[in-house]
DSSP file (Angstrom, degrees, kcal/mol; ACC not computed):
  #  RESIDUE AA STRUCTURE BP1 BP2  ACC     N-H-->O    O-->H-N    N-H-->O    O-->H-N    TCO  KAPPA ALPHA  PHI   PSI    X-CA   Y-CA   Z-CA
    1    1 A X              0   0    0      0, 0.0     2,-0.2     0, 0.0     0, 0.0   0.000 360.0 360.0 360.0 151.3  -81.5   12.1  -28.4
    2    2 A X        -     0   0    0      1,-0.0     2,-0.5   114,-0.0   115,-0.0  -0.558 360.0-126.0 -90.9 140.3  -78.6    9.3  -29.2
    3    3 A X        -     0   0    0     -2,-0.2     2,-0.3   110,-0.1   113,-0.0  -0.856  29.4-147.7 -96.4 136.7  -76.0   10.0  -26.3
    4    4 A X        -     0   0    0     -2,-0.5     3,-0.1   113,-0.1    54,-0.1  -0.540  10.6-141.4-123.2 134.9  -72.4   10.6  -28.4
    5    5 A X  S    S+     0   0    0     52,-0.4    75,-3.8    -2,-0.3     2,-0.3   0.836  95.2  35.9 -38.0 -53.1  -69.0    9.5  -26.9
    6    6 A X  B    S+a   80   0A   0     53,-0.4     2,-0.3    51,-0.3    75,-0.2  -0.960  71.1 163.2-126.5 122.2  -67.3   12.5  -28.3
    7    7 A X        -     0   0    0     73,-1.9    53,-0.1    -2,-0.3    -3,-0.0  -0.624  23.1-143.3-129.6  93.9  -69.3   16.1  -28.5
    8    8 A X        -     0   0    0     -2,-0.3    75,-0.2     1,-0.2     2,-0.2   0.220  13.0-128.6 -35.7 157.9  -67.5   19.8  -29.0
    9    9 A X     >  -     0   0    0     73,-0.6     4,-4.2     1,-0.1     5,-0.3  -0.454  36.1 -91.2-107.7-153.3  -68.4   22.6  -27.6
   10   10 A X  H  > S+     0   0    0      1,-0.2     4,-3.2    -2,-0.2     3,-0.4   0.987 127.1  45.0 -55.8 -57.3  -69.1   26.0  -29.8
   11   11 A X  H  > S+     0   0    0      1,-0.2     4,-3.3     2,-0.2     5,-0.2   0.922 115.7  52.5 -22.5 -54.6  -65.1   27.5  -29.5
   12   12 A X  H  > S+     0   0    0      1,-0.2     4,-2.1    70,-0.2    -1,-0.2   0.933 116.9  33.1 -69.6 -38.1  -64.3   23.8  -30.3
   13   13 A X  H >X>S+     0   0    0     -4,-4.2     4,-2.3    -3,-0.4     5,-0.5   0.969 113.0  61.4 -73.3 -34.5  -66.8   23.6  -33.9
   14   14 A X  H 3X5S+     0   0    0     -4,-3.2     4,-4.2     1,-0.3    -2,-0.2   0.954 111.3  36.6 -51.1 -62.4  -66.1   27.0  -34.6
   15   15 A X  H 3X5S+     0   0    0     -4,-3.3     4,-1.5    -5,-0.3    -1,-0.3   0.750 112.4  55.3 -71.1 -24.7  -62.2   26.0  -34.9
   16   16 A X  H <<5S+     0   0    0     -4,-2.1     4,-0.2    -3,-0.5    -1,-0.2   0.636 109.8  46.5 -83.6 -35.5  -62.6   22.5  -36.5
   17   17 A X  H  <5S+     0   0    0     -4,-2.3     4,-0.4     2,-0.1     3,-0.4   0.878 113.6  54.8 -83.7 -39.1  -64.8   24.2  -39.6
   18   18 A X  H >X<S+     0   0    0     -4,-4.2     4,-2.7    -5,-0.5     3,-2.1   0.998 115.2  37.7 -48.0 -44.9  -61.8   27.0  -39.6
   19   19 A X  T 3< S+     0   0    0     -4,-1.5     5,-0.2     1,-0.3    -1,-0.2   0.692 109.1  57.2 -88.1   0.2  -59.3   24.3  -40.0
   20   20 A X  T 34 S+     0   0    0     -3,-0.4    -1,-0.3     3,-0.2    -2,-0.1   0.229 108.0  52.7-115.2  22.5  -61.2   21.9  -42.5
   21   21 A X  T <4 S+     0   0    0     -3,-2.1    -2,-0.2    -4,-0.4    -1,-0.1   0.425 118.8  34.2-101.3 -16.4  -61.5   24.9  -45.0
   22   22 A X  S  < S+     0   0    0     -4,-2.7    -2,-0.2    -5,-0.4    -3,-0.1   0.506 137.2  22.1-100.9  12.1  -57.8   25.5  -44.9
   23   23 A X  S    S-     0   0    0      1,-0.2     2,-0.4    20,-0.0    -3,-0.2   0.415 103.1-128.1-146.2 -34.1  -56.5   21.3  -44.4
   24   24 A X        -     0   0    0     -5,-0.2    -1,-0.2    20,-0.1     2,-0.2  -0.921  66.1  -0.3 117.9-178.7  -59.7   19.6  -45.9
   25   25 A X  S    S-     0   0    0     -2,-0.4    20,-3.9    -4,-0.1     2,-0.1  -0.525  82.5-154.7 -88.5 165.4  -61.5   17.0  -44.2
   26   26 A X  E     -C   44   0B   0     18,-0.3    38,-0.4    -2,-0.2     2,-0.2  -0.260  19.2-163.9-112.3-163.2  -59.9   15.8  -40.4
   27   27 A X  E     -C   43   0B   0     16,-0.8    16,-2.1    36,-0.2     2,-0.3  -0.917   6.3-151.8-176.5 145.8  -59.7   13.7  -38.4
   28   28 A X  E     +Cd  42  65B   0     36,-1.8    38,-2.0    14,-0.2     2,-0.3  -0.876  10.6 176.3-126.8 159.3  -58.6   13.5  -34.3
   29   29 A X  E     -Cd  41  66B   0     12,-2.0    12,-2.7    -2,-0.3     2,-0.3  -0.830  14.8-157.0-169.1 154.9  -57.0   10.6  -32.1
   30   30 A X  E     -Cd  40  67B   0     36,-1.8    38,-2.1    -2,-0.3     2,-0.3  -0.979  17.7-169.4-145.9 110.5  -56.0   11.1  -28.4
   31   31 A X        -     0   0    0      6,-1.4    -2,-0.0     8,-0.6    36,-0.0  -0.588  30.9-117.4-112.2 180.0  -53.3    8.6  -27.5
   32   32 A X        +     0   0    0     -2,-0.3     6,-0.2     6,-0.1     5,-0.1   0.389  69.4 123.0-112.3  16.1  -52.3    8.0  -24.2
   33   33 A X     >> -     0   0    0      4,-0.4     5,-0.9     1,-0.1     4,-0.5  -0.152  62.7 -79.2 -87.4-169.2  -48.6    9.0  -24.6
   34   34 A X  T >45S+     0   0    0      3,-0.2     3,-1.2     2,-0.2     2,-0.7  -0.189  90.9  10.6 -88.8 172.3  -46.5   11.7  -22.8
   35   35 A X  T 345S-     0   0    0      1,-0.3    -1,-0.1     2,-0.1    55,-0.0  -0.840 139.4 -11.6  93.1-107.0  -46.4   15.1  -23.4
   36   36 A X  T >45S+     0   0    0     -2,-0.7     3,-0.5     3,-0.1    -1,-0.3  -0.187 114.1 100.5-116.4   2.4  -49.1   16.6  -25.6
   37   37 A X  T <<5S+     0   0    0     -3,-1.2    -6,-1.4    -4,-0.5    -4,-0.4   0.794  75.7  55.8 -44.9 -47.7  -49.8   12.7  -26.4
   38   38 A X  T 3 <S+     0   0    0     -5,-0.9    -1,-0.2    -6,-0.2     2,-0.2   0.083  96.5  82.3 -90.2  26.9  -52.7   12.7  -23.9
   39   39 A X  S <  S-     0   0    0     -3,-0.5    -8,-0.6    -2,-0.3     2,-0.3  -0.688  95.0 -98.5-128.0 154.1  -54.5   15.8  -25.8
   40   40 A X  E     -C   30   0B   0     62,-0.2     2,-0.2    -2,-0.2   -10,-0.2  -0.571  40.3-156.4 -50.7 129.9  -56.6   15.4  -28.8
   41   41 A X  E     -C   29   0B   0    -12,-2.7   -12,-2.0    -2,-0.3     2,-0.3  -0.947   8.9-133.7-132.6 165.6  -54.4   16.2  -31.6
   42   42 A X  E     +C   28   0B   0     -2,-0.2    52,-0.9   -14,-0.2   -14,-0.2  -0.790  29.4 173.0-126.9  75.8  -56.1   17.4  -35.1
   43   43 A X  E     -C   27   0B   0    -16,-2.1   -16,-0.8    -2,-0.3     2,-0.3   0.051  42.1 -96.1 -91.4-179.7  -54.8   15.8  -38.3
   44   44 A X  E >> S-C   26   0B   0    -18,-0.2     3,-3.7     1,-0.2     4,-0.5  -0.740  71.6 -83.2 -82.0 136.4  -56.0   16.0  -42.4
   45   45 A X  T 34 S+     0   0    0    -20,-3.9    -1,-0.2    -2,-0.3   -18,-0.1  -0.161 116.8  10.7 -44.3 147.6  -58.1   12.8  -42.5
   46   46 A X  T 34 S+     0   0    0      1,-0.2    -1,-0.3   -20,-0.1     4,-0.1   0.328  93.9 104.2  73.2  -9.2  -55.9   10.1  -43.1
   47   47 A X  T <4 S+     0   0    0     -3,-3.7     2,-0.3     2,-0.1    -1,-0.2   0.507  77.1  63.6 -91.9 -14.0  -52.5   11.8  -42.5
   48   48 A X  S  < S-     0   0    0     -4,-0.5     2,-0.5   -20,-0.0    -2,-0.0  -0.871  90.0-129.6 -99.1 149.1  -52.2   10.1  -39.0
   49   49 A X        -     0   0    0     -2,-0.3     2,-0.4     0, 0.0    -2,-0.1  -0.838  12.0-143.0 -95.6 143.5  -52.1    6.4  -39.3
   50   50 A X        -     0   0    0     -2,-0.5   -21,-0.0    -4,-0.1     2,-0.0  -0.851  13.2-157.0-109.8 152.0  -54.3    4.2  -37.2
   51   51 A X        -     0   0    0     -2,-0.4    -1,-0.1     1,-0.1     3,-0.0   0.044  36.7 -96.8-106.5-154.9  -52.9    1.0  -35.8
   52   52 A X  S    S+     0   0    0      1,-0.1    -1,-0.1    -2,-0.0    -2,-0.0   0.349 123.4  59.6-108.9  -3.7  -55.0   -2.1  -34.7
   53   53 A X  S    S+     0   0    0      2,-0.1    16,-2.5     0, 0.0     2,-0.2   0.412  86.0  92.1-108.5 -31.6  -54.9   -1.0  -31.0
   54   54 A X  E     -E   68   0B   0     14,-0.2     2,-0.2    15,-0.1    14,-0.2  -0.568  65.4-154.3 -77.8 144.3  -56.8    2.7  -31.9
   55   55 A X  E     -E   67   0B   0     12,-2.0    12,-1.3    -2,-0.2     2,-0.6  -0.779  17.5-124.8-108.3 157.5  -60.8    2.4  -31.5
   56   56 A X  E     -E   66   0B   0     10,-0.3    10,-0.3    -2,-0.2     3,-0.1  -0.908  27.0-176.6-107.7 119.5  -63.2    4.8  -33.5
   57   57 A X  E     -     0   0B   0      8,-2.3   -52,-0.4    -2,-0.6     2,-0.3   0.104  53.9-106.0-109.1   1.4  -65.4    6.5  -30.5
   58   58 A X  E     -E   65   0B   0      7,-0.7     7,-0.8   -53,-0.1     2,-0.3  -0.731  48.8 -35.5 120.9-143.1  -67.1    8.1  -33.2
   59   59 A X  E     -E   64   0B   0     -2,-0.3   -53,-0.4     5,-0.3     5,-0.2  -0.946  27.5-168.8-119.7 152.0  -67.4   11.5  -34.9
   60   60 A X  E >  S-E   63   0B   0      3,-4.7     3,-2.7    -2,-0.3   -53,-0.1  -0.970  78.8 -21.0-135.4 172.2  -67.5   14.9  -34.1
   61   61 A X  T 3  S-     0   0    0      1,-0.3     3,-0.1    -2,-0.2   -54,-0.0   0.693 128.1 -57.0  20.9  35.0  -68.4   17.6  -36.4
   62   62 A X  T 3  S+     0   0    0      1,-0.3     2,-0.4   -37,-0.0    -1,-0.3   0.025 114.2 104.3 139.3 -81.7  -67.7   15.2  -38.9
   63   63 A X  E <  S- E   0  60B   0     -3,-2.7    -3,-4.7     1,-0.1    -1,-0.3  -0.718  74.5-109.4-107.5 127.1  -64.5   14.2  -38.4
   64   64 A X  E     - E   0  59B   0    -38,-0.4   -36,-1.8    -2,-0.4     2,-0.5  -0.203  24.1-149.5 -65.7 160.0  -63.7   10.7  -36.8
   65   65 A X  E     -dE  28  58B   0     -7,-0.8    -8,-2.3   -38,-0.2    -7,-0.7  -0.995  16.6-170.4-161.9 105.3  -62.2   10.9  -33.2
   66   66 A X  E     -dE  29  56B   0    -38,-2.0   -36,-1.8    -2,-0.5     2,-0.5  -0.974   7.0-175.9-109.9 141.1  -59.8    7.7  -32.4
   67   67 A X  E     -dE  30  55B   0    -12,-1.3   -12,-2.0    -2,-0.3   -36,-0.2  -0.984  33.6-104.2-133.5 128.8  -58.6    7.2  -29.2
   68   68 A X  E >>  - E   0  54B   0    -38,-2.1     3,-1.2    -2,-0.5     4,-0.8  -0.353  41.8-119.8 -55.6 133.9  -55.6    3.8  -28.2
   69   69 A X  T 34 S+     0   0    0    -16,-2.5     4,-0.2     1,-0.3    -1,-0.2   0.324 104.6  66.0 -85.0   9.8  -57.8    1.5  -26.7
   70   70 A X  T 34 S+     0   0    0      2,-0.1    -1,-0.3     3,-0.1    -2,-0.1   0.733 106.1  38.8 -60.0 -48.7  -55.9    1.6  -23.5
   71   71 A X  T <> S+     0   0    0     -3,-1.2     4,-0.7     1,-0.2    -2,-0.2   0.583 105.1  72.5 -82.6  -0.1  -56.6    4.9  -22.7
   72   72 A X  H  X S+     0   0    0     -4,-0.8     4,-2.8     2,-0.2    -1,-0.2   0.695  90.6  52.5 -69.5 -54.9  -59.6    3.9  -23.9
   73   73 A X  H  4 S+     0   0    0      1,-0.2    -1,-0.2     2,-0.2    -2,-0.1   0.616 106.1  56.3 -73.6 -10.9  -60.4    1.6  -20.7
   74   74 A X  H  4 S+     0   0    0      1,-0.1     3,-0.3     2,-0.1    -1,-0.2   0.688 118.5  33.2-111.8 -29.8  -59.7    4.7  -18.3
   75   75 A X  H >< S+     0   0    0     -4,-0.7     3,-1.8     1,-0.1    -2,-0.2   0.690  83.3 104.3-103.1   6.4  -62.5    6.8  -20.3
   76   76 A X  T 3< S+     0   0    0     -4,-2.8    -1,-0.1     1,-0.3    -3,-0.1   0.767  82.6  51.3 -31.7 -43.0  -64.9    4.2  -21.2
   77   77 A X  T 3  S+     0   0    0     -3,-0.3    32,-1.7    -4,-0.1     2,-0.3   0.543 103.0 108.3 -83.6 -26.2  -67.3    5.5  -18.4
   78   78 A X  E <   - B   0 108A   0     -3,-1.8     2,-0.3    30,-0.3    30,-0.2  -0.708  66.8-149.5-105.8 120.4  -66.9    9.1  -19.9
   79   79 A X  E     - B   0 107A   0     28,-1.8    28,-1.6    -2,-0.3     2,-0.5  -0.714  30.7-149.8 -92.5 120.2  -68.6   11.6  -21.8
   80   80 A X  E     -aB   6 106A   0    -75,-3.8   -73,-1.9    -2,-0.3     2,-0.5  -0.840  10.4-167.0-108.0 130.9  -65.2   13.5  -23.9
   81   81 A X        -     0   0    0     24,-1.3     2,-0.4    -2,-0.5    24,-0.3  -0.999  11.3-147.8-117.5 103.3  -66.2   17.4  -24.4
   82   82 A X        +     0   0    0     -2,-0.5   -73,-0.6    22,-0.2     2,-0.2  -0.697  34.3 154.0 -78.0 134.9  -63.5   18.9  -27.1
   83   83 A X  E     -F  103   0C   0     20,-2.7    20,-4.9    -2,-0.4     2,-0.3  -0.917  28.5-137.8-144.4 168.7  -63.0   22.4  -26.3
   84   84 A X  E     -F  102   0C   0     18,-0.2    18,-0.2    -2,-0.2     2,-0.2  -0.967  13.2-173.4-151.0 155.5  -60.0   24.8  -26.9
   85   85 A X  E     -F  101   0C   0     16,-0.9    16,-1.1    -2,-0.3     2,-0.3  -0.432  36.9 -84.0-134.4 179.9  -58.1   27.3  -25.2
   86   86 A X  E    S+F  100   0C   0     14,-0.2    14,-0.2    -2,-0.2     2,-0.2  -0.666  80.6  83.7-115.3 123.5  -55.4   29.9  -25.7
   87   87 A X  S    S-     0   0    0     12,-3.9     2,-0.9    -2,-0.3    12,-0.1  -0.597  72.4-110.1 155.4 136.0  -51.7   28.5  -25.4
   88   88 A X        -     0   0    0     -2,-0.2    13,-0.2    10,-0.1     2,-0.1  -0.749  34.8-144.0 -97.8 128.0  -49.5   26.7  -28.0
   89   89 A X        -     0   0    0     -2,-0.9    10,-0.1    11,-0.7   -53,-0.0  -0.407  22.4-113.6 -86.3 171.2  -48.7   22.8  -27.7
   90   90 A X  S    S+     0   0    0     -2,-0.1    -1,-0.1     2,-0.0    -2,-0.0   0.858  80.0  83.8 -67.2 -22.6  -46.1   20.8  -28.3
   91   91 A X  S    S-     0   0    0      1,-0.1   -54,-0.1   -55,-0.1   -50,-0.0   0.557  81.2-106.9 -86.0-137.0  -47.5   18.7  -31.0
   92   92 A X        +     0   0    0      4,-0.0    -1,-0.1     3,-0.0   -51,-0.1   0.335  67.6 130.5-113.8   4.6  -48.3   18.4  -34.7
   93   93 A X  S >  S-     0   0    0      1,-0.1     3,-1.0   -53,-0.1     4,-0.2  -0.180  70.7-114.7 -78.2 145.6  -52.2   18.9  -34.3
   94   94 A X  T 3  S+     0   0    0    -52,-0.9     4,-0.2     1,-0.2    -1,-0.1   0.402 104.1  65.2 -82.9   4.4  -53.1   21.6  -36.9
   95   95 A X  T > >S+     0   0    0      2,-0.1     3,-2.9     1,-0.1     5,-0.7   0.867  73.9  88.6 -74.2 -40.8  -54.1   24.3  -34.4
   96   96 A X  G X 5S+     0   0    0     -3,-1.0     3,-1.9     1,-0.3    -2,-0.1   0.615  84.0  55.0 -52.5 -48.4  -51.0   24.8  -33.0
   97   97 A X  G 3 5S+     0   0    0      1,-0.2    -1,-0.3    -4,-0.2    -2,-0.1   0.633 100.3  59.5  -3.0 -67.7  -50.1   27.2  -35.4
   98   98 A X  G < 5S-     0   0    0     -3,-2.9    -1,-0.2    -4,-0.2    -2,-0.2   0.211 117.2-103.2 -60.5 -14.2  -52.7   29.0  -34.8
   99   99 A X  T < 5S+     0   0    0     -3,-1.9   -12,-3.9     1,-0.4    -3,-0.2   0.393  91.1  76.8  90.1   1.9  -52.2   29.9  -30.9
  100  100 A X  E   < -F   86   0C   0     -5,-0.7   -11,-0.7   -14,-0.2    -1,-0.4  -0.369  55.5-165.4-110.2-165.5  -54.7   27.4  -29.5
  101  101 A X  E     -F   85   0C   0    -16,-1.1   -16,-0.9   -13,-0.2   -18,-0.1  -0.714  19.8-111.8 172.1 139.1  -55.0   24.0  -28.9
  102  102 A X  E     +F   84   0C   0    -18,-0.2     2,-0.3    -2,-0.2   -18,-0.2  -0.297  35.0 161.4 -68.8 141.2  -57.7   21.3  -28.1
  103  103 A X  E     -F   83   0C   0    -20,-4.9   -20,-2.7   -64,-0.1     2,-0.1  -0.861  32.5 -96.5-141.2-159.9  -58.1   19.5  -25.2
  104  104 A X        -     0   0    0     -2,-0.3     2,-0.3   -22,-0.2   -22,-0.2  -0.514  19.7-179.5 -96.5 169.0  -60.8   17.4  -23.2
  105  105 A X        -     0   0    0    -24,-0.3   -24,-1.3    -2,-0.1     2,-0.3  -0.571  27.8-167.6-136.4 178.0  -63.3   18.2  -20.3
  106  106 A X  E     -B   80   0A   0     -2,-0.3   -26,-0.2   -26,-0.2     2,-0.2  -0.799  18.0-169.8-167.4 147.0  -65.4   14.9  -19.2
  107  107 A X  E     -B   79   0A   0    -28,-1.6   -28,-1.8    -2,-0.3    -2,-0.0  -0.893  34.4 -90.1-153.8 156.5  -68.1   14.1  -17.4
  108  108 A X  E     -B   78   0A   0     -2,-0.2   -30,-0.3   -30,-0.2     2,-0.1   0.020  38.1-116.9 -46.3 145.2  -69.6   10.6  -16.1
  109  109 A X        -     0   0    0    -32,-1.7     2,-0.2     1,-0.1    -1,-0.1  -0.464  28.6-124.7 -70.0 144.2  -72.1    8.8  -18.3
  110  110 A X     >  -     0   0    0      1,-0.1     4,-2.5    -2,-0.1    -1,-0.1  -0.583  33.1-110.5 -91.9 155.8  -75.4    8.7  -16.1
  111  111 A X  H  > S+     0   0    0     -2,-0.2     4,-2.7     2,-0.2     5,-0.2   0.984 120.5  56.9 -46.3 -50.0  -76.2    4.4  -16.0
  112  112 A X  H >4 S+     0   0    0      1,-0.2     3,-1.0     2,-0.2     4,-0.2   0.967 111.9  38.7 -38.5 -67.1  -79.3    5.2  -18.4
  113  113 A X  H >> S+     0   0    0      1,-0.2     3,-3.1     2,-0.2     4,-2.4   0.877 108.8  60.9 -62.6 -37.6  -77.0    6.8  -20.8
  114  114 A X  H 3< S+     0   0    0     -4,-2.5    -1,-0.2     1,-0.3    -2,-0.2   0.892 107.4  48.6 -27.4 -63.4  -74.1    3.9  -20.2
  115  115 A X  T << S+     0   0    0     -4,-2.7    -1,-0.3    -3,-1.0    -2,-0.2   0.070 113.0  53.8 -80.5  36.4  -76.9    1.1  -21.6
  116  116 A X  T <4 S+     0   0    0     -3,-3.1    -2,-0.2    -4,-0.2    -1,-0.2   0.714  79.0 114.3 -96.6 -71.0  -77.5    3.6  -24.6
  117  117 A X  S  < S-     0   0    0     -4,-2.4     2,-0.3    -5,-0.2  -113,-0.1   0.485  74.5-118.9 -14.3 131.5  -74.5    3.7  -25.3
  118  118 A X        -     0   0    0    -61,-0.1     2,-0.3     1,-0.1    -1,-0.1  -0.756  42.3-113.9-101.9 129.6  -73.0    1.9  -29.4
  119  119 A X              0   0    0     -2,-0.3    -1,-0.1     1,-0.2    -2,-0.0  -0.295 360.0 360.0 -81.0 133.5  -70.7   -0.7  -28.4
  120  120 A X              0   0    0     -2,-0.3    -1,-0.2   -65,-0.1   -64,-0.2   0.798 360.0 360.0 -74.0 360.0  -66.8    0.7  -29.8
């Protein structure tokens, strides 16, 4: 099995197929700014712009997952698990609405999986 950057858990697909029958197809980027910046936030494909500094870390359900390639360098090593939980954020992510909101869990890349790994 190919080891994936970015993986969801169920909660997390469960909510991403709710919100791409009511918005369409998505799309996520995780920036390193303040606030609710440092959260995955959950756009309509294409409705966020991505700059020359965002990296593609790949899909999940789908839907492309960009992350600013700063913050990029502090989770390189790091397996990103979308989940969500009960609690409204500050941002524009298309959950919010809804009473949730996505965030991250990690865990380390084993070395094997590290040289597996598709270079971003």
């Amino acid at each position: 099995m190919k080891t994936e950057r970015v993986i969801a858990t169920l909660k997390a697909i469960e909510l991403i197929n709710e919100l791409r029958k009511r918005n369409g197809p998505l799309m996520f980027h995780q920036s390193g700014g303040c606030c609710d910046g440092s959260q995955p936030m959950c756009f309509p494909e294409g409705e966020f712009k991505i700059g020359g500094s965002d990296v593609c870390l790949g899909t999940v359900e789908g839907c492309k997952f960009y992350m600013g390639a700063d913050q990029f360098e502090y989770w390189k090593h790091t397996q990103l698990i979308l989940d969500v939980t009960k609690g409204r954020g500050s941002s524009f992510s298309l959950e919010i609405p809804m009473g949730v909101r996505f965030y991250i869990q990690s865990r380390v890349f084993t070395e094997e999986e590290l040289e597996e790994l598709e270079a971003v």
